[in-house]
N, C-alpha and C positions, 0 to 999 in steps of 0.2 A: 360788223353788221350781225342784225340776228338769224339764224341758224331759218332757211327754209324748207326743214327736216323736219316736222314735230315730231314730239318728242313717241308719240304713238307708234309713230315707223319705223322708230330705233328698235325697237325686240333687242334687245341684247340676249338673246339668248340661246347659248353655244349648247345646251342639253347636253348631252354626255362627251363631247367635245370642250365645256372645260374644264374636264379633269385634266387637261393639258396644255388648254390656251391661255384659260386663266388658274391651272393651280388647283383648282377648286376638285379636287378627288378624295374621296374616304377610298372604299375600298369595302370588303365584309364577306363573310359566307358560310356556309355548313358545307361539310365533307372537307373539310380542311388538312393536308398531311402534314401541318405546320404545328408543333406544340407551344401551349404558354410555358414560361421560365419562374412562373413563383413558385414552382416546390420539385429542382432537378435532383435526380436520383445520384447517387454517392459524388459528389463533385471530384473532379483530379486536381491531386493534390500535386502533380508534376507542371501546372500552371496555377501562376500565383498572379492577384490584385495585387501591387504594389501603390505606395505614394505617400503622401506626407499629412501628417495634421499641422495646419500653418496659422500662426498670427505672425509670431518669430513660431520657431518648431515647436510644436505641446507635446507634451511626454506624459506617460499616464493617463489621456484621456480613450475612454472607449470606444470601439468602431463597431459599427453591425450595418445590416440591411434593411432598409425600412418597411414596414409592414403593413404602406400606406395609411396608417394612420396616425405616422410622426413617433413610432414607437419601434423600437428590435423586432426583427422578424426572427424569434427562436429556432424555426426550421433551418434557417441559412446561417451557415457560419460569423463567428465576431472574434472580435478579437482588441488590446489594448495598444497604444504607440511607447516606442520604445524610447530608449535613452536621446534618439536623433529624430522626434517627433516620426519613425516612420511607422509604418504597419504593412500587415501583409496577410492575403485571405485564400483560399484557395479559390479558383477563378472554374468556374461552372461552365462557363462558354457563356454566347447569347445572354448576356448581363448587358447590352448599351440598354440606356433608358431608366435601366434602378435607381434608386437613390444610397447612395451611402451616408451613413449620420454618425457623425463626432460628439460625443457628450463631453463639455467642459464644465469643471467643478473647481469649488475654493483649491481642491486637493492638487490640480491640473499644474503643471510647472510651464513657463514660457519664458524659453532660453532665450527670447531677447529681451526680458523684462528681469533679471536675475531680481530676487525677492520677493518677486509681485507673488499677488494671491488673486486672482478673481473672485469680485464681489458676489459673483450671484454662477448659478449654476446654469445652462443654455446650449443649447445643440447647433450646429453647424450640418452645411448638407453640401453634397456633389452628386449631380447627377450623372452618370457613368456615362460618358463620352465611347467614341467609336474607338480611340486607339490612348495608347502613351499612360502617361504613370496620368494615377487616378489621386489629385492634390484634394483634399478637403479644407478650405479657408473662409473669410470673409467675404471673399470675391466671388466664388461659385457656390457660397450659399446666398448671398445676391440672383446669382444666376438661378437657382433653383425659385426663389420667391419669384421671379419675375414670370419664369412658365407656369406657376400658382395662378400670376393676370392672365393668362391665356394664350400667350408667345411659345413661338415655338423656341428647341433649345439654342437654333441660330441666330433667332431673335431675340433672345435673351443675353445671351453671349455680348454680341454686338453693343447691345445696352448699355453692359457694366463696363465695355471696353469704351464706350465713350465718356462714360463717366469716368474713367480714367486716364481719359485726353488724348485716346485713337488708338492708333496701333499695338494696344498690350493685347497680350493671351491673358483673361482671366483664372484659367486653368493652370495656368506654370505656376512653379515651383518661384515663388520671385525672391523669396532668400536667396535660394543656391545661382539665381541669374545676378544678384547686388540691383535688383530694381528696388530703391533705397524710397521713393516715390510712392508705390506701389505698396510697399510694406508700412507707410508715415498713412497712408488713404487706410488701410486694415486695419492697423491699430486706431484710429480714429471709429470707426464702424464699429468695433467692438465698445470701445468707450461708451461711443453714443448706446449704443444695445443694450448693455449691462445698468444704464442711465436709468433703463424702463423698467428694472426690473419690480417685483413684488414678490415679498417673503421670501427672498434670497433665490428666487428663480425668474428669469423670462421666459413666459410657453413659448409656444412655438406656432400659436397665433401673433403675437409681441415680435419676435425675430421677424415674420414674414412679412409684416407692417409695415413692418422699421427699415426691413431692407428697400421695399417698394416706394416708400415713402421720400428715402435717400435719393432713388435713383428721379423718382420723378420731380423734386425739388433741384436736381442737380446736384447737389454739394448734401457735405454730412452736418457743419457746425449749425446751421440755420433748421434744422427737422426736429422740432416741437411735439408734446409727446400728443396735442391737440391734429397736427399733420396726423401722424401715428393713428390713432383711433379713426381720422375721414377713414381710412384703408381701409376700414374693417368690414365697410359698405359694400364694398366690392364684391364681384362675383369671386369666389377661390376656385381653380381647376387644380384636380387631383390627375396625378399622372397614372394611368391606366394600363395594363397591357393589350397591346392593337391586335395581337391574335386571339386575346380573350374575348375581346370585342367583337371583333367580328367574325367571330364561329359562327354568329345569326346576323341575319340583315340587319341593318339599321338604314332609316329614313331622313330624307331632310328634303327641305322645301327648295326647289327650285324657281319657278315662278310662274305669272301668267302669261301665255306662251300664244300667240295669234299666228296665223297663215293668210297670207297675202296669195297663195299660187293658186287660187282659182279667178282671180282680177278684181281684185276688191270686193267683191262679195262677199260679207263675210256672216257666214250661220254659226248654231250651235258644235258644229265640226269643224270649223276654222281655229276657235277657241278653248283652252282647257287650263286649269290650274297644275301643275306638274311636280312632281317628284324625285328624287333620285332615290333610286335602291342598292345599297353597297355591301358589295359581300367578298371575302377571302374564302377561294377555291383553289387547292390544290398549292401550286406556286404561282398564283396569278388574284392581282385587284381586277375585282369585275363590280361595273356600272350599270344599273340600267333607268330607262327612266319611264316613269308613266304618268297617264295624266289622269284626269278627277272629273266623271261623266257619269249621268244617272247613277248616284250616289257609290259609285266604289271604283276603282282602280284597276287600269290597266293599262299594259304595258304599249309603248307606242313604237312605235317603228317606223322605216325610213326616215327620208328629211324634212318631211313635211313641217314640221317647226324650226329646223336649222337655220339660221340665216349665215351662215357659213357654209363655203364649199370646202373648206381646211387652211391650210395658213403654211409659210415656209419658218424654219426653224434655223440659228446659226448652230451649229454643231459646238462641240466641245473644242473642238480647234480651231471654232472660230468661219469655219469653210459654210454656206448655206446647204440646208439638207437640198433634198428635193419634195416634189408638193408633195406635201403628207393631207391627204382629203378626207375627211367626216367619218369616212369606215376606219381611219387607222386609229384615229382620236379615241374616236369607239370601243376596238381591239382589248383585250385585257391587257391590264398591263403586269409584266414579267416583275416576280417577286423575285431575289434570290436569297436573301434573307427573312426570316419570320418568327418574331417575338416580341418584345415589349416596345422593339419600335420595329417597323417593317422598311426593307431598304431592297435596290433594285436601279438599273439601267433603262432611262426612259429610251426605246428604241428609237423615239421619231428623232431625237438629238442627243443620242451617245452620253448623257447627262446621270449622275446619277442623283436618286433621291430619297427620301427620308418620310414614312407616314408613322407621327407618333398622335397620340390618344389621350383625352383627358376625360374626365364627370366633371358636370359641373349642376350643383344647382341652382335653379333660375326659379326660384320662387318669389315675387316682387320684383323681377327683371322684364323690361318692355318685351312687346310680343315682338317687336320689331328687332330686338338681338337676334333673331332666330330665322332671321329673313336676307337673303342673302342680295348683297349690295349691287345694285345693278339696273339698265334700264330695261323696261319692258312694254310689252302695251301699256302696263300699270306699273309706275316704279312703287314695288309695295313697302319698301324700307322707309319711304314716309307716308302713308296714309295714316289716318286719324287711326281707323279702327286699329292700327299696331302697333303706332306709337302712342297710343291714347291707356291703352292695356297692358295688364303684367298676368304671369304667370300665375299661376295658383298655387297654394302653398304645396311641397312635394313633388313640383317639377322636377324631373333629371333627365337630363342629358350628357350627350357628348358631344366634345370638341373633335374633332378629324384635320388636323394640321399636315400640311404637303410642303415639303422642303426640297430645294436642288444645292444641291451642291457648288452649283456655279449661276451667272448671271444667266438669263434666257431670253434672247431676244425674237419675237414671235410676230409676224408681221402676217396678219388675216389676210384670207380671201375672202370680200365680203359677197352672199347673194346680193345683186342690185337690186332696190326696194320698188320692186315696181313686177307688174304679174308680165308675161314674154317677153323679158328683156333683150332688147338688138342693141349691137351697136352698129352707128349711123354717124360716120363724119367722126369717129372717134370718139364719141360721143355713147354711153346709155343713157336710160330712162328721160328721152325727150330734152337729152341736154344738158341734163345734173351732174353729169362724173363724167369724166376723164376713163376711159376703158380699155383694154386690150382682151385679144380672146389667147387664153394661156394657159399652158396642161390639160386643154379637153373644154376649160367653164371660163366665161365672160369674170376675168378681174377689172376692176375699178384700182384705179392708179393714182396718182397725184402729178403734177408738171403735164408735160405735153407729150399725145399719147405720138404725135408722129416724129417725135426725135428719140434717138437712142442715146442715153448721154454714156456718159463715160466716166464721170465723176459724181461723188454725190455732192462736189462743192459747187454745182450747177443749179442745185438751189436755192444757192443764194437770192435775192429777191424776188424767188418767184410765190404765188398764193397757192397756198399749201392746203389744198383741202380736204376735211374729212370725208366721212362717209357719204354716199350721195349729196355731197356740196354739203354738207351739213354746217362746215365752219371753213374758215380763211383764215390764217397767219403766215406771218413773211419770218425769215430768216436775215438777217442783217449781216453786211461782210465784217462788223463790229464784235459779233459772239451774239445778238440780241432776238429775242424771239419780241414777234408784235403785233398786233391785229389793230385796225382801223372800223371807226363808228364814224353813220353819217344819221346827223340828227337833222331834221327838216324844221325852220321856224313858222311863224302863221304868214310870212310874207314869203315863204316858199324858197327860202333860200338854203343851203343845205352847206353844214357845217359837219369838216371831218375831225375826228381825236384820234391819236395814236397812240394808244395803249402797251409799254413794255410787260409784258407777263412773265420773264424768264429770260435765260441764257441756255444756249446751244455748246458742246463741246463733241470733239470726234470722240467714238468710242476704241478703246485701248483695244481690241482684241479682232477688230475690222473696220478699217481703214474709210471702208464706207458705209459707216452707218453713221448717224450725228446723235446725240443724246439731248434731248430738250428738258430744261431743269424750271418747268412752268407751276404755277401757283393752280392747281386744277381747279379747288374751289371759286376763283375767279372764273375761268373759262366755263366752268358748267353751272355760272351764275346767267350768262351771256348764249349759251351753247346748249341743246340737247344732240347729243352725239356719243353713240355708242362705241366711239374711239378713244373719246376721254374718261368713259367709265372707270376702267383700272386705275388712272390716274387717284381717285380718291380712296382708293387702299394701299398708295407709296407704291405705285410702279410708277413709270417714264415713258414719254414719249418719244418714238424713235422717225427719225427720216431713215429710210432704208435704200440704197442702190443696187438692186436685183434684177439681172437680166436685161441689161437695160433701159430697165425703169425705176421710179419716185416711189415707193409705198410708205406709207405710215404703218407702223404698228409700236410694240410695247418693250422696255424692259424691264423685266422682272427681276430686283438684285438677288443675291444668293443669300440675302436675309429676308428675302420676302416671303409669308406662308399663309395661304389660305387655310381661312379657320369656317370648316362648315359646322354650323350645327345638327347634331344628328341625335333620332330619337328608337330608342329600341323598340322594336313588335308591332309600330305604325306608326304613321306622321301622329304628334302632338295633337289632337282635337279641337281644343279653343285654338291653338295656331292655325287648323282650316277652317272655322268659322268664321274667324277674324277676317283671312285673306277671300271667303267667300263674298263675307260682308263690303268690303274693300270695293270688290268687282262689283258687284251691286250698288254701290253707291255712286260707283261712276259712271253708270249707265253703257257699258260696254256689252 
């Protein structure tokens, strides 16, 4: 049935809370004791880069450090591969996130091709991983084109491991492992590469293409050098340094942001367009967010816009935190590392994570890339005024990508959508949700709030609902996820459908939690509910058994990354016109 939530009451919006519920953190600052790594003083030479240059092993071709713009960075050290395709650099420290570049030439020898010459001259890349020998090949310059589309490096990773039919490391050495497979996919990739070339070289716009192009076609024999060129349409993101970046604030749009807690009333202080302000302090990401009121900014405080009182977290071993609430979400978050990527221990779940950095220009790009996916009073990611519009020639921004390390399963506690919420008979907001009063604030449950279950296979057929009733699906003792329609005729008779949207599975790492593997785009055709939001940027729906109760919330795989947009010295312009205009048009 449809959803008795409109979609106006969803606010989805976690404000500085999700930088952890949903992912969604830059970070940024001045006063930083953190340095950028593009130009470290005398590197030790008593730790060395090692790894391999790979189609079969290349010998003779060049290695350096990129200089972000596809070319040697003379500052840092280079050097050539030897007789066994290897090489070896001295190692500066605080290098994950560089780029490393192989230049192969007619001259380049490849001991698995004994006679071959390459036809054309072409660079190869790796992007310098957190640990192990640093392989430069086919595969991980794949992986490097693919964080060019905007993926973080887990996401990219994962990509070309599927294109290689699952479980390979693109990064390993697959000579020295006899992944025979592995190495027939490489030398195909280069084939095809060298295919494009002109005047005896492929740039390294051509490479990035070709790679992108592969992966997104799936296979390499079918990518046409017409695939090839769509590519080039594309936004490119440039790999950035994240401490460089955020020595100063940068801006991104968060959304249009309403308050219910006066009782429906709502004036010109109920409502605001908001902000996030991210900045690197010291050893710590800091958030903050403001809103957009008699023409300029400023900073907002308490919960007044939170529709969350905070959320429980599975820990790294899998064990449930305890309630982590709004103030901790809030908290800076602990750096321990800081440089081209920034990395650190998310406290509320022992987790750790990864914030790397891109530029990208977004000139002729909807104004709606820059608007961050989710609902709201106004969902503004489709309004005409954002998707109707592109940027101006000269836009630049940044991408702010947040990575964990492990999957995250994050189950909200949501404010019930109604101004003094009781509960009554088990019962909030006049009978909408299912509730308990739990850690201090009225949670919203799912199942029944006067049983204590004991398993989460007790959900089996029961109605599974979202956020204040927002939606209904059942759980089948089959594996099947399924919701039911009831259509009324003109003779008033009423006919039900049962709709399969997905399959349910336990999750590996606790026993009670269920992972629902649903079609989101379906449901938030049918559904406004700011529980299936995640859902349309690849996270999962989870049934949860905590404390004795049912909760819905999410999980987030460890190739998931939020990509905010982010603009240096103040939000974008036309981007707050737009979303002004937006508001204005819908008479809010």
């Amino acid at each position: 049935m449809k959803s008795n939530l409109k979609t106006e009451f969803v606010n989805l919006t976690l404000s500085a809370v999700a930088a952890a519920l949903l992912a969604a953190c830059g970070g940024g600052g001045s006063g930083s004791s953190a340095t950028t790594t593009s130009t470290p003083s005398k590197p030790a030479t008593s730790s060395q880069l090692t790894g391999k240059a790979i189609d079969g092993y290349l010998v003779g071709a060049s290695v350096c450090f990129d200089n972000g713009q596809g070319a040697c960075d003379t500052s840092l050290p280079s050097g050539t591969t030897d007789a066994s395709g290897g090489y070896s650099l001295p190692d500066s420290g605080n290098l994950q996130g560089k780029t490393l570049l192989v230049t192969v030439t007619p001259g380049t020898k490849d001991l698995s091709r004994p006679g071959y010459s390459f036809p054309a001259t072409f660079t190869m890349s790796q992007t310098v991983t957190a640990s192990g020998q640093q392989n430069i090949s086919p595969l991980t310059t794949m992986i490097s084109a693919q964080m060019a589309s905007g993926l973080s490096q887990a996401q990219a990773t994962a990509a070309v491991a599927q294109l290689l039919g699952g479980n390979v490391d693109p990064n390993a050495d697959y000579i020295a492992a006899g992944n025979s497979s592995a190495a027939s996919t490489a030398s195909a990739i280069l084939d095809k590469l060298v295919s494009f070339a002109s005047n005896g070289v492929v740039d390294a716009a051509t490479v990035r293409n070709t790679m992108n192009a592969i992966v997104e076609k799936g296979d390499v024999a079918s990518v046409t050098l017409a695939d090839v060129q769509a590519q080039a349409a594309r936004p490119v993101y440039a790999s950035e340094d994240a401490s460089a970046v955020l020595a100063n604030p940068t801006y991104a749009l968060d959304s249009y942001l309403f308050s219910f807690d006066d009782g429906f009333t709502p004036g010109d202080s109920d409502k605001v367009v908001a902000q996030d302000v991210r900045q690197l302090k010291g050893d710590g990401l800091v958030s903050r967010q403001q809103g957009f009121a008699n023409g300029g900014w400023s900073d907002l405080t308490g919960t007044k816009f939170d529709t969350l009182y905070g959320a429980y977290e599975l820990r790294s071993d899998g064990s449930w935190s305890g309630f982590n609430s709004v103030a901790q979400y809030k908290a800076t978050l602990p750096v321990s590392k800081a440089g081209t990527v920034l990395s650190g221990t998310d406290p509320n779940n022992g987790i750790g994570y990864t914030v790397e950095y891109r530029s990208v220009d977004l000139s002729g790009q909807p104004l709606s890339s820059a608007v961050p996916f989710n609902y709201g009073w106004i969902s503004l990611w489709n309004r005409p005024t954002l998707t109707g519009a592109t940027f101006s020639a000269g836009t630049k921004a940044y991408a702010g990508l947040l990575s964990y390390a492990d999957d995250r399963v994050v189950v909200p506690v949501w404010k019930p959508a109604c101004p003094n919420p009781v509960i009554a008979g088990g019962m909030v907001c006049d009978g909408a949700q299912p509730a308990v009063m739990e850690d201090g604030v009225i949670s919203e449950i799912t199942g029944d709030p006067a049983v204590t279950y004991t398993s989460v296979s007790q959900v089996i057929g029961l109605s599974l609902q979202g956020r204040s009733g927002g939606f209904a699906m059942t759980l089948t003792a089959d594996g099947k996820v399924q919701y039911v329609t009831s259509n009324g005729d003109s003779s008033g008779n009423t006919q039900t459908v049962t709709h399969v949207v997905g399959t349910w599975t336990p999750y590996s790492r606790n026993s009670d939690v269920l992972v629902l593997d649903v079609d989101a785009n379906t449901l938030n055709q049918e559904f406004a509910d700011a529980v299936l939001t995640p859902l349309l940027k690849r996270a999962k729906l989870v049934v949860a058994l905590r404390n004795g109760h049912l909760r819905l919330g999410w999980l987030f795989p460890s190739t998931y990354a939020d990509k905010t947009v982010q603009f240096a010295g103040t939000l974008n312009a036309q981007l707050l016109t737009a979303v002004n205009a937006a508001v204005a048009a819908s008479g809010q």
